[in-house]
N, C-alpha and C positions, 0 to 999 in steps of 0.2 A: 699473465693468464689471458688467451686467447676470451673470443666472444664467448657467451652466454651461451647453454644447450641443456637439453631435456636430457637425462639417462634412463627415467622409468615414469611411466605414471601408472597410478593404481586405483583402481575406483574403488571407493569403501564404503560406499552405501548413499544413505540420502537423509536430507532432512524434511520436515514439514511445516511449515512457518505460516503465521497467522499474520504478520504485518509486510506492509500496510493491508492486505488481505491473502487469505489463505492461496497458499503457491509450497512446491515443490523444487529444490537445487540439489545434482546430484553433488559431493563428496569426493573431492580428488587430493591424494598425496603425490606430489609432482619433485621427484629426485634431481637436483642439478649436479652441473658436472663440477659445483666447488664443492661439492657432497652435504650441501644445504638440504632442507627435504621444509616443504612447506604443504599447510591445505588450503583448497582452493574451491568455492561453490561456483557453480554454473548452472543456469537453466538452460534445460534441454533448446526450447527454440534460439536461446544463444548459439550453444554448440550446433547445431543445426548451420544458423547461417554462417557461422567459423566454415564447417565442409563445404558449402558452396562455393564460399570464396576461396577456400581449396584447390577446387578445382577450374575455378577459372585462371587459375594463375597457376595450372600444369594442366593443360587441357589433354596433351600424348597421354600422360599417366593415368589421367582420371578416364580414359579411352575417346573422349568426346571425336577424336578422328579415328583411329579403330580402336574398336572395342577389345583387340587382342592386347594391347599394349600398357592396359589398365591394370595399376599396380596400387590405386590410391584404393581404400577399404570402402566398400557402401556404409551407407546410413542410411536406415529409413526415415521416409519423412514424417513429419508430426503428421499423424494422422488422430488424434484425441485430443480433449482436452487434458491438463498435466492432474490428473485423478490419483490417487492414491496405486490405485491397482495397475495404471499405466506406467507408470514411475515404477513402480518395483519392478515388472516384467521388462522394461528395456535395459535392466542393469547390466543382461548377461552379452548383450549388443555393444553395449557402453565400453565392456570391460574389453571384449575382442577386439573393438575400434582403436582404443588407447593403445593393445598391444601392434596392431601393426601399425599405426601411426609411429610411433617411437622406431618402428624396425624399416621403416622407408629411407629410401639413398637422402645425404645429408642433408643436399639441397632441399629436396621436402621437409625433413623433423629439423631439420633445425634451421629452418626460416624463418623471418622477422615474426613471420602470421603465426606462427604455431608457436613460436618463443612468447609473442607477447601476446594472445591467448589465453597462456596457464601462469604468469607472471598473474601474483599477491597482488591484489588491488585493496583498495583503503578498504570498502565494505567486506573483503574476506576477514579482515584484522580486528571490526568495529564492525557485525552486521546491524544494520537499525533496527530499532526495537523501540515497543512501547512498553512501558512498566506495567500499564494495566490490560494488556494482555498476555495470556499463558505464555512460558519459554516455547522452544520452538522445540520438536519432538525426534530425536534421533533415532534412524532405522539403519543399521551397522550389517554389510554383507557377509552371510557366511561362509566360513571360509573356503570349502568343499564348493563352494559358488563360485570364489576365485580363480582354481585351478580348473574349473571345467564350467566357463560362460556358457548358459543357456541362455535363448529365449524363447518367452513360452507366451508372447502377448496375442491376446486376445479380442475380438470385433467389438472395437467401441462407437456407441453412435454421436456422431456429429449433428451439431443444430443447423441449419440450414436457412438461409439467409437468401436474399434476393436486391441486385442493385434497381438503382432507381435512376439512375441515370447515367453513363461513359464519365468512367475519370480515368486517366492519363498519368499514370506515373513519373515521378519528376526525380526516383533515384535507383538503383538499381536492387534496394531490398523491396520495395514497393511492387504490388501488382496491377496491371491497368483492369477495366472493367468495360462490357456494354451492357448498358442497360436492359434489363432483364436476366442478364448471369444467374447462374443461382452456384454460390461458395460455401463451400465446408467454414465454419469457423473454428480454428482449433484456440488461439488466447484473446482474449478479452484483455485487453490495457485498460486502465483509468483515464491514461493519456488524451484516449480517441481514435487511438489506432487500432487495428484488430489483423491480429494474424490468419488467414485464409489459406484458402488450396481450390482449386478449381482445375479438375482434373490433373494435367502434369504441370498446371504452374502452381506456385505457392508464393506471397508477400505482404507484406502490411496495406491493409487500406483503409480508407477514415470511415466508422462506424457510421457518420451521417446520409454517406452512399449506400446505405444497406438498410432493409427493413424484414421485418419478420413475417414468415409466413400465415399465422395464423390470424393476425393484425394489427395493426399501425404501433400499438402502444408496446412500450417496453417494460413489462412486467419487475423487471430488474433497477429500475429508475427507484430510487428511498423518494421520501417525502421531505417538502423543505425540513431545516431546521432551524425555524428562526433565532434558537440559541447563540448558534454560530461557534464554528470552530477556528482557532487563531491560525494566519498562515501567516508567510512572509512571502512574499515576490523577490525570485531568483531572477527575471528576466524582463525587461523594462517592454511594455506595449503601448503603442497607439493607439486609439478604438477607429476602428473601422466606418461602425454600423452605431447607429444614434445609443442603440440599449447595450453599448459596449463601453468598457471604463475605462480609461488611461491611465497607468500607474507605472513606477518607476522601478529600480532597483531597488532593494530592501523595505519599501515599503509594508507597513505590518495590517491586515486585512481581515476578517470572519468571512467562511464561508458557509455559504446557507442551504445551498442545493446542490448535489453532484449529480451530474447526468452523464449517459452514457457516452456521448458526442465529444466529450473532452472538454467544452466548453461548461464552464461549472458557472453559479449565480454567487455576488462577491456580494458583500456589502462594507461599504468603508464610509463612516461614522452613520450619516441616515440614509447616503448614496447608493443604488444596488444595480447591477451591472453584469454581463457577463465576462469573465476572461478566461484566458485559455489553462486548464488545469496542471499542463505539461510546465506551464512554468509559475508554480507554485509549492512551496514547500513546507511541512508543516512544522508549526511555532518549535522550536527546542531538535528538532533532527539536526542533525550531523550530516552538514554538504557533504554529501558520497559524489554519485554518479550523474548526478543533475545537469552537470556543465557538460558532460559529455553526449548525455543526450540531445542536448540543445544542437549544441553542433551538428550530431545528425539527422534530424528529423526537425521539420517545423511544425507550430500546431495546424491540425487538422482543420481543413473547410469544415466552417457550418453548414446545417441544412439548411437554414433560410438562403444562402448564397449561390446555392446549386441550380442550373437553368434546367429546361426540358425533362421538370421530374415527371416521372410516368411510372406512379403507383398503382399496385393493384388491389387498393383498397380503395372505397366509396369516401372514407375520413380521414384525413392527415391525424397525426400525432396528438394528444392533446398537449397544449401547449399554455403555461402562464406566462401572465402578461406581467411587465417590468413593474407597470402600476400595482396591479394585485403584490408583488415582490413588497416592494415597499411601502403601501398600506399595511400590509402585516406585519411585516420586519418592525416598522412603528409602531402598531399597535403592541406586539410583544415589547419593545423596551418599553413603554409608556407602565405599561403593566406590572413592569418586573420594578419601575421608579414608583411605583404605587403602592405594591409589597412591601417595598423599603420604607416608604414614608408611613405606612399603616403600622411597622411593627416599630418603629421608634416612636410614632405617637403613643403607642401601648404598653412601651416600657414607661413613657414621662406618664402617662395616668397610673400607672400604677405605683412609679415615684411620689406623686403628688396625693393616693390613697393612703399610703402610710407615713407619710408627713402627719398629719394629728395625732396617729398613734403613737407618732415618737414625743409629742409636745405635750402628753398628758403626765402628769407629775406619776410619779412611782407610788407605788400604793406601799407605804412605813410597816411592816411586822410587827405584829399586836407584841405586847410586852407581856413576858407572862405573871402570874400576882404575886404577890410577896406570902413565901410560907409561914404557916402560925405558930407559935409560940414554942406549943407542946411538939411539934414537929421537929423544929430546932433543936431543943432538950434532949429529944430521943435518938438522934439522926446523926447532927452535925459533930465536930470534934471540940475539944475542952477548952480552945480558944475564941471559938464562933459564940460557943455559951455563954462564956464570959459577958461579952458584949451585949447581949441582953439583958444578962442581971444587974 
């Protein structure tokens, strides 16, 4: 049998997944030509940059030299963030795009990029999950939807962002910036990256070059936890910067604060630090896709590392300091050894309260009196009587 090829793909709706945080994948059944038929999740900003590079690698087709000879289908751009209501309405897009992609001369549908694309990846097989959050919630296209894609999407407003300084793109998903830009943001990473648009360009850029309009602080920031949550370190780093930590491969870690920069606060044993969150993963998941992202993307500049920042705020960011980090991180474990040793003192007093009560002799059951005479006579049977007489 010849190479690998697509004969159909169909979209069937989408899901709504709460981990690692609530996000949206549409729902693809993708027919090969051994008559396999697999399903496949994608996010929309995935499939996004699949068409980009699309087209840059048939640029006649996609018309980039005239527009008459453009045979590759549009996609709109992410212009929302992935909302419940956005996701349903670009299904009937989704589904049209799939049909004339499949129907493009061979060289396009059946090229390496569009083969391995819709090719089953380990998290389609095993998507990650956490036990103590809800399943994920299936929303299945009807089928009258199938045979006649609509779209019916509607004006969603973007948050609006402003950089703070010229960064310079170092790959071609990324966007460069000058300071003062003001970017649509359509996704929010944990990573540190943030998917943007600015006018007709659109790519990832590190949230740390960006600050919000109405002021410095990021509402969205959690508050430490100095519980701490267990990760492992997928990716060995150097620290850089004094309040940064050096850890290796596999190393097992708590994390105490996630911020939005991508650089999260670590604490390993009393030691607290920053490192980069992109390459961190949490205790018990299932290495999916991690190594792959590594490869493409490196973690994001900090904001302390950024020169010529020129904010339009009178106050920088609020910002704790490494000391404060681990003063508390301390004082919480000292706390939590404190707990523990107060409640095993409280079991031994109360072992050592009922010790005399176990050492005090049994109190003997009164004996009761010997019945009288005429009782026996009247009562007992003709051998009990005997014994009297």
């Amino acid at each position: 049998m010849g190479d690998a090829f697509i004969r159909h793909i169909e979209l069937l709706g989408y899901e709504k997944r709460f981990f690692p945080s609530q996000h949206y994948v549409y729902m693809f059944l993708v027919k090969w030509n051994d008559l396999s038929e697999k399903v496949v999740y994608r996010r929309f900003t995935e499939i996004y940059e699949f068409h980009k590079v699309l087209k840059e690698m048939f640029p006649i087709e996609s018309g980039d030299i005239n527009i008459e000879n453009r045979i590759i289908p549009h996609l709109p751009a992410p212009k929302w963030f992935d909302g419940q209501r956005s996701t349903e309405n670009r299904q009937g897009t989704l589904a049209e795009y799939c049909y004339a992609l499949i129907n493009l001369p061979h060289k396009i549908s059946r090229c390496l990029h569009v083969v391995n694309f819709f090719k089953v990846r380990h998290d389609d097989m095993n998507p990650v999950t956490d036990s103590q959050i809800k399943k994920p919630e299936v929303f299945l296209l009807p089928k009258d939807s199938k045979k006649n894609p609509t779209d019916i999407t509607g004006p969603i407003v973007l948050q609006t962002y402003r950089a703070i300084a010229d960064y310079e793109k170092s790959s071609t998903s990324e966007m460069a910036l000058k300071a003062g830009d003001m970017v649509d943001v359509v996704e929010k990473s944990e990573n540190g990256w943030w998917f943007c648009q600015l006018k007709n360009k659109r790519g990832w850029v590190p949230a740390a070059y960006l600050e919000p309009m109405d002021g410095p602080d990021e509402s969205e920031e959690q508050e430490p936890n100095y519980a701490g949550e267990a990760y492992v370190v997928r990716k060995s780093y150097t620290a850089v910067e004094e309040d940064e930590l050096t850890l290796k491969e596999g190393d097992t870690i708590e994390v105490i604060h996630k911020l939005l920069d991508g650089w999260w606060v670590i604490r390993r044993d009393e030691t607290t630090g920053y490192y980069p969150s992109m390459y961190l993963q949490k205790a018990g998941e299932v290495n999916t896709s991690v190594k792959s992202e590594l490869r493409n993307r490196g973690a994001p500049p900090r904001r302390s590392t950024i020169r010529n920042v020129k904010s339009i705020h009178k106050q920088g960011r609020k910002k704790i300091s490494q000391e404060t980090y681990r003063r508390n991180s301390k004082k919480y474990m000292q706390n939590q050894r404190n707990m523990r040793g107060n409640t095993q003192n409280k079991a031994n007093v109360i072992i050592e309260k009922n010790e005399p009560e176990d050492n005090k002799p049994k109190a003997q059951p009164a004996v009761p009196p010997r019945p009288s005479k005429d009782l026996i006579l009247n009562r007992c049977t003709e051998s009990t009587r005997r014994k009297i007489l």
